[in-house]
VMD Tcl script that draws the C-alpha trace (Angstrom):
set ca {
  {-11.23 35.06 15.60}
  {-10.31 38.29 12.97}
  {-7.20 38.26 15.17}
  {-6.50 34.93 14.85}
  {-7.09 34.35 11.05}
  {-4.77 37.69 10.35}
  {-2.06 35.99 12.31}
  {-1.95 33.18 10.64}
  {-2.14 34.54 7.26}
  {1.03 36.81 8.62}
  {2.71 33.71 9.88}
  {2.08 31.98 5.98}
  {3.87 34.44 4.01}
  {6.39 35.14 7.16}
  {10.27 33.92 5.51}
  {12.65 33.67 8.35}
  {16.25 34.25 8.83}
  {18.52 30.93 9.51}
  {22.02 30.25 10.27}
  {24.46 27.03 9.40}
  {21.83 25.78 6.90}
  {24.57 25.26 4.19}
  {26.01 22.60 6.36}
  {22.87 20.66 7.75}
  {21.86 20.81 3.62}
  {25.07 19.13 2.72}
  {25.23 16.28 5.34}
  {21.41 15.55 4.16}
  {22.29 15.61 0.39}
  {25.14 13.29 0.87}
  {23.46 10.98 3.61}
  {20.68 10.30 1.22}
  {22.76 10.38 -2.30}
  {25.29 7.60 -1.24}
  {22.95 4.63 0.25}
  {20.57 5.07 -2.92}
  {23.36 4.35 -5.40}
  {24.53 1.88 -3.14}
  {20.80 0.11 -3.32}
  {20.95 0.91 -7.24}
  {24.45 -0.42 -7.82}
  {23.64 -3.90 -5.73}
  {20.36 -4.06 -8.72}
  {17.35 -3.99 -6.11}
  {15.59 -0.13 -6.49}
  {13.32 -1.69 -4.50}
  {15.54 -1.42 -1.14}
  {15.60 2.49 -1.89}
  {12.31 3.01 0.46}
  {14.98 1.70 3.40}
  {17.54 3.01 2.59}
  {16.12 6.35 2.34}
  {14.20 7.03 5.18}
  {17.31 5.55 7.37}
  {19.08 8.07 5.81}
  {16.44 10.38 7.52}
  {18.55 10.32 10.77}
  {20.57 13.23 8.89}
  {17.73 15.47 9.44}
  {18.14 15.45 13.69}
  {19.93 17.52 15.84}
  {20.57 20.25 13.23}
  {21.21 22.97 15.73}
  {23.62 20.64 18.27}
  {27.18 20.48 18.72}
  {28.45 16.88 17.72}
  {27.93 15.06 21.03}
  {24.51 15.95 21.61}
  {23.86 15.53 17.76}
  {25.49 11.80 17.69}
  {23.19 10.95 20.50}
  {19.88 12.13 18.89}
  {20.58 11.25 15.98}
  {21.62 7.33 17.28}
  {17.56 7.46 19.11}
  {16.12 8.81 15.80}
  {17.49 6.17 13.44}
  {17.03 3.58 16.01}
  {13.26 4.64 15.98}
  {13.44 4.79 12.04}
  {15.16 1.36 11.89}
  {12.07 -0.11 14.21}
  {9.25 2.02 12.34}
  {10.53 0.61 8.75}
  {10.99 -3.29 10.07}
  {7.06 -2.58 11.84}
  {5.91 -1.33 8.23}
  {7.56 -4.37 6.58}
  {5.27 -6.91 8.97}
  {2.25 -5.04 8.38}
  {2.85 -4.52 4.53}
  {3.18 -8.70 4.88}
  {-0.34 -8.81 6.07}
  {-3.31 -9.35 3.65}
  {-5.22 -6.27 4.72}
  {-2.55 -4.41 5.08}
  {-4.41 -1.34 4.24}
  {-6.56 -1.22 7.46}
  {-3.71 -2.62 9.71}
  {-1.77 -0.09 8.64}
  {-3.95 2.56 10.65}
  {-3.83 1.80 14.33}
  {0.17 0.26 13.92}
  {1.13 3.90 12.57}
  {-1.10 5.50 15.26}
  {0.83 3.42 18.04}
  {3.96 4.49 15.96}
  {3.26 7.88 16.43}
  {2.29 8.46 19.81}
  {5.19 6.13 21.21}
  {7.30 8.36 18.76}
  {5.69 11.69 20.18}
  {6.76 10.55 23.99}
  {10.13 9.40 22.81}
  {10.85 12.24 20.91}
  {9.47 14.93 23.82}
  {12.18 13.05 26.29}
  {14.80 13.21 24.51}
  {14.10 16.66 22.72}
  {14.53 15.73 19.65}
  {14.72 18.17 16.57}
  {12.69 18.87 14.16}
  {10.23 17.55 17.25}
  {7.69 14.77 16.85}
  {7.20 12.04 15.40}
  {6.54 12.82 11.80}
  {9.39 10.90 10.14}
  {8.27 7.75 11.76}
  {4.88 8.21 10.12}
  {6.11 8.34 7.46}
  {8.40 5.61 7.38}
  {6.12 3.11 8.54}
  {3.25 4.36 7.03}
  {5.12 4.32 3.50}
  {6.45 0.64 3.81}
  {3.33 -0.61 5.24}
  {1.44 0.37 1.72}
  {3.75 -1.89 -0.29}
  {3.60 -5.50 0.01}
  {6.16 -7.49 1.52}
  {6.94 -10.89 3.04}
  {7.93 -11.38 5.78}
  {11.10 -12.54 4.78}
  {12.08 -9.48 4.00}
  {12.51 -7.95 7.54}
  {16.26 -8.83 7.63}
  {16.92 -7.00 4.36}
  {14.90 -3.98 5.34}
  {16.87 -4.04 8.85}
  {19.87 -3.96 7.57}
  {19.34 -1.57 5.01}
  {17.66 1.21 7.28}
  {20.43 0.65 9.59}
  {23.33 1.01 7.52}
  {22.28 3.68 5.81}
  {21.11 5.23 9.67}
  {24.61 5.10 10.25}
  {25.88 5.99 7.27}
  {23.97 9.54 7.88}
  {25.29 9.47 11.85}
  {28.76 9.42 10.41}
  {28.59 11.78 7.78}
  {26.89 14.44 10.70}
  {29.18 14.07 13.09}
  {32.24 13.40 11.35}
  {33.33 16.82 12.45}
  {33.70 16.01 15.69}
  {36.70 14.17 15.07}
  {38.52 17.43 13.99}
  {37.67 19.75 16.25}
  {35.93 20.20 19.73}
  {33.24 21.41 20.81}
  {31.13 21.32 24.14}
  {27.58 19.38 23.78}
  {24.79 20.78 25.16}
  {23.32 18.57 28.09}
  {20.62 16.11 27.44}
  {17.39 17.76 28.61}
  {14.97 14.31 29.82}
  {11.16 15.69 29.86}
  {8.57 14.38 32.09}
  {5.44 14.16 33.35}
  {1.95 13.31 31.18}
  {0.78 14.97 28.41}
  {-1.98 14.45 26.02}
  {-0.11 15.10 22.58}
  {0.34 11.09 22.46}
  {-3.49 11.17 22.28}
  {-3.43 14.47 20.30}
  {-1.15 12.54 17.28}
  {-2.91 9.32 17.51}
  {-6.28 10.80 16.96}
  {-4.78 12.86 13.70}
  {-3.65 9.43 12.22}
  {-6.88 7.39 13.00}
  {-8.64 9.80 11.63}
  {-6.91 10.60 8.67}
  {-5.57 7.46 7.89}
  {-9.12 5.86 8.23}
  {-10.79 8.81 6.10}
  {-8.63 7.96 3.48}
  {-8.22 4.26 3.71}
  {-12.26 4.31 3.68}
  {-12.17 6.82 0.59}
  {-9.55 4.38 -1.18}
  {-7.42 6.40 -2.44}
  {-4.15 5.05 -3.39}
  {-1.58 6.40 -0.48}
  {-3.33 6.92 3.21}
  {-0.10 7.50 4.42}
  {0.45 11.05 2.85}
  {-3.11 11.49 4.84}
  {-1.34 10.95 8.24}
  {1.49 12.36 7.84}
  {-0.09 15.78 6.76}
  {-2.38 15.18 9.75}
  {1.00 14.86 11.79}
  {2.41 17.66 10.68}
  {0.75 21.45 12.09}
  {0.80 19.40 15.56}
  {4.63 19.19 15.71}
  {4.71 22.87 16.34}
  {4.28 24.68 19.44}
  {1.05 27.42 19.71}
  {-2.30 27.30 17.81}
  {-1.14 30.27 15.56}
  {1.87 28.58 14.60}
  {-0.17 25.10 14.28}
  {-2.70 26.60 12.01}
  {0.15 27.79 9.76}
  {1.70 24.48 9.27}
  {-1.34 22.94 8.34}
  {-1.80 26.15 5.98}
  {1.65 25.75 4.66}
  {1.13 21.67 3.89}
  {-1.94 22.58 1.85}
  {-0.37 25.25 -0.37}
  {2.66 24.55 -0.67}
  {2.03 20.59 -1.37}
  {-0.57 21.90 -3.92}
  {2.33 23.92 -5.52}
  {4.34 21.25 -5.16}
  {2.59 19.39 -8.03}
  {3.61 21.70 -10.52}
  {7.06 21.50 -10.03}
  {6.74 17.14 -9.35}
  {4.45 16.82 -12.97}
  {7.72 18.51 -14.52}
  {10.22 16.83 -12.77}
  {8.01 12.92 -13.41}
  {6.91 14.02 -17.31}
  {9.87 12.78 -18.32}
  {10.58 9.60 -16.60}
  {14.10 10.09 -15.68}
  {16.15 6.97 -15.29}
  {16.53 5.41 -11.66}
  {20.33 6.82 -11.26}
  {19.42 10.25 -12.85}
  {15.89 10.41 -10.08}
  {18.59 9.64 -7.11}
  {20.79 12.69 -8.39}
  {17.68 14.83 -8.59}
  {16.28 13.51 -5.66}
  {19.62 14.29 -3.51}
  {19.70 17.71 -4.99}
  {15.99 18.35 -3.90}
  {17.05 17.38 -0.41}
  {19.94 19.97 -0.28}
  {17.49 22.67 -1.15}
  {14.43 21.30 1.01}
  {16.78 21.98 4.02}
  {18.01 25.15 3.06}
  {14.44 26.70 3.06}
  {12.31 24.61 5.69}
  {14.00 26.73 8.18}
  {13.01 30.05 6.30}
  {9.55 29.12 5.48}
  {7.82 25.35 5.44}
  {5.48 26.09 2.74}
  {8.45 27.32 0.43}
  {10.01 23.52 1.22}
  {6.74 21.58 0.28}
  {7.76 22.81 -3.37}
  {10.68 20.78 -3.10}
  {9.49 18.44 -0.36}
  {6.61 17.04 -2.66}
  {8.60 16.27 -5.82}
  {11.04 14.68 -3.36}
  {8.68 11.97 -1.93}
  {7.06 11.15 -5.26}
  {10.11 10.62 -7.22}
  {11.49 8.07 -4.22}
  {7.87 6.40 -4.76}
  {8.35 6.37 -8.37}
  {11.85 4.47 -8.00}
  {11.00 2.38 -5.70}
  {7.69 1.26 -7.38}
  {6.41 3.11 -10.60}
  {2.67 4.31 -10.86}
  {1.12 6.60 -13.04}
  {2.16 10.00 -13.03}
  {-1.97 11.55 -12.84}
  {-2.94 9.48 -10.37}
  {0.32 10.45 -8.13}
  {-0.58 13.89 -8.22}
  {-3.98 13.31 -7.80}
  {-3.79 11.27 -4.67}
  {-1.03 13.20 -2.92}
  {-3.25 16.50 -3.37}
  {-6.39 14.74 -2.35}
  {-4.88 13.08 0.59}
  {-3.02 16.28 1.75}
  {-5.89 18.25 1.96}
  {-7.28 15.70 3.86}
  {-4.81 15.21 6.70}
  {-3.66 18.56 6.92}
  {-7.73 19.88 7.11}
  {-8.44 17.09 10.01}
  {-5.06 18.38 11.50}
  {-6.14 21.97 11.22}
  {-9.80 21.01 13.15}
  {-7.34 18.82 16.01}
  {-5.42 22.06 16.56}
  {-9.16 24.57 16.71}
  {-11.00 21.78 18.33}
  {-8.16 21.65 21.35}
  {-7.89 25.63 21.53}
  {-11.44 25.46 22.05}
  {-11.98 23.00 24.81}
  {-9.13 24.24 26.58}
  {-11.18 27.94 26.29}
  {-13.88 25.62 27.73}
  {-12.04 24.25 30.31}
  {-10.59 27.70 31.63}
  {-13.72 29.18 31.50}
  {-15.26 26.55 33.46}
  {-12.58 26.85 36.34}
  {-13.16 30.84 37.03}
  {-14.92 31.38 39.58}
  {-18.09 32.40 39.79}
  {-19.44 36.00 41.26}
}
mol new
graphics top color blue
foreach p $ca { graphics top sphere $p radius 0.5 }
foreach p [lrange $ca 0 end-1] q [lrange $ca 1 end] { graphics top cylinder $p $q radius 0.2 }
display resetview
């Protein structure tokens, strides 16, 4: 257990060495910058929640050759496009709140499978959790599924353009699709992380359950308990950080075109150091989400930073127990198959 706390606390403060980050950071600045003026320019802020997290397909394939990027990329804002139209019917539904739960848990462990098959990176499904779980808090009608389809879509492939633009200038072998198979129990693993946090929350009522889930998401889409542990270390602390630098950046209410700018330029530098060092990012990462909240629809700047502290120890501290509880029954397990003398 000594060994196991020491590593983690290593793995915390542990800054790591990356390659080609400039470029991933520029495709992700400009595949998020252009579709929010666009939104701003047509006069409906309100379309930047869609427009935004379709412009998440930038994110995948970071480390693949065009080819192999264009295709994961294509499945990721596919799965974006679906997750944001899903969160639009559920954010039509009077208790939207409580719907919201067991749709994002379906989201996520049908997002886990597709993105183990098709190997996508970053892995998991924590983009989609986010997505939905972010337009399912807002209300909608509807009536506004064709708007938010069209939105996430263009702006989806807006972002696929922009990365693999490239490609048209110069060759490059892909790597080959690697397929996975066979049954695993992280569908069940990521499922259980949302109900739980999502319903903690939801039952607590605080104001966004979905920052609960998708901190609960988060240490899982890593690979090792040590490593999983660190994650959920890194979401605490460095969301908690985060804070600091979002009450400066909301303080002074910046106008919606000035927020994009700031917002674009937060995305350059969140992928420039989540490579290095996650928790570093969260400084960035958190200031990020809150000022796309704010433009979308404005709250109070206290209660922000109250509920996206509250809710992110929440998730990340019932992801944390997901990730000991597991390590444990597997020791369980293992012990119970030696054999006996």
């Amino acid at each position: 257990m000594r060994e196991q706390v020491w590593a983690t606390l290593r793995g915390v403060l542990h800054v790591r060495p990356t390659r080609g980050a400039h470029r991933v950071a520029l495709r992700a600045g400009i595949s998020v910058l252009v579709p929010l003026l666009a939104v701003l320019a047509l006069g409906h802020p309100g379309w930047s929640v869609y427009a935004v997290f379709g412009a998440f397909t930038s994110l995948y394939g970071r480390n693949h050759v065009h080819l192999s990027r264009a295709a994961m990329q294509a499945s990721a804002g596919a799965a974006l496009t679906v997750s944001i139209v899903l969160g639009v019917l559920v954010g039509s539904l009077e208790a939207r709140a409580w719907a919201a739960v067991p749709v994002t848990a379906a989201v996520t462990a049908l997002g886990s499978v597709l993105a183990a098959a098709q190997d996508w990176h970053p892995p998991g499904p924590l983009f989609l959790v986010f997505a939905v779980g972010a337009v399912a808090s807002a209300p909608h009608r509807a009536s506004d599924v064709p708007v938010a389809a069209a939105v996430a879509g263009l702006s989806s492939l807006f972002a696929l353009l922009v990365g693999n633009v490239g490609g048209l200038v110069r060759r490059q072998r892909s790597r080959p699709a690697r397929l996975a198979h066979g049954w695993t129990w992280e569908p069940v693993r990521y499922a259980l992380a949302v109900v739980l946090a999502g319903g903690t929350a939801t039952a607590v009522g605080i104001g966004h359950p979905y920052w609960a889930m998708v901190a609960a998401v988060a240490p899982l889409t890593v690979q090792g308990v040590t490593a999983q542990l660190v994650r959920a270390a890194h979401r605490i602390l460095g969301t908690l950080l985060g804070l600091m630098t979002s009450a400066l950046l909301l303080t002074p209410h910046l106008s919606p075109y000035a927020t994009v700018l700031v917002v674009a330029g937060l995305q350059i530098v969140t992928e420039l150091l989540v490579g290095r060092n996650y928790g570093l990012a969260l400084l960035f990462i958190t200031p990020m989400a809150l000022l796309m909240g704010q433009l979308a629809a404005p709250r109070p700047t206290g209660q922000l930073l109250f509920d996206r502290g509250v809710e992110t120890v929440i998730g990340a501290g019932i992801g944390g127990l997901i990730v000991l509880g597991g390590a444990w029954l597997r020791a369980r397990l293992s012990a119970g198959r030696e054999p006996r003398r």
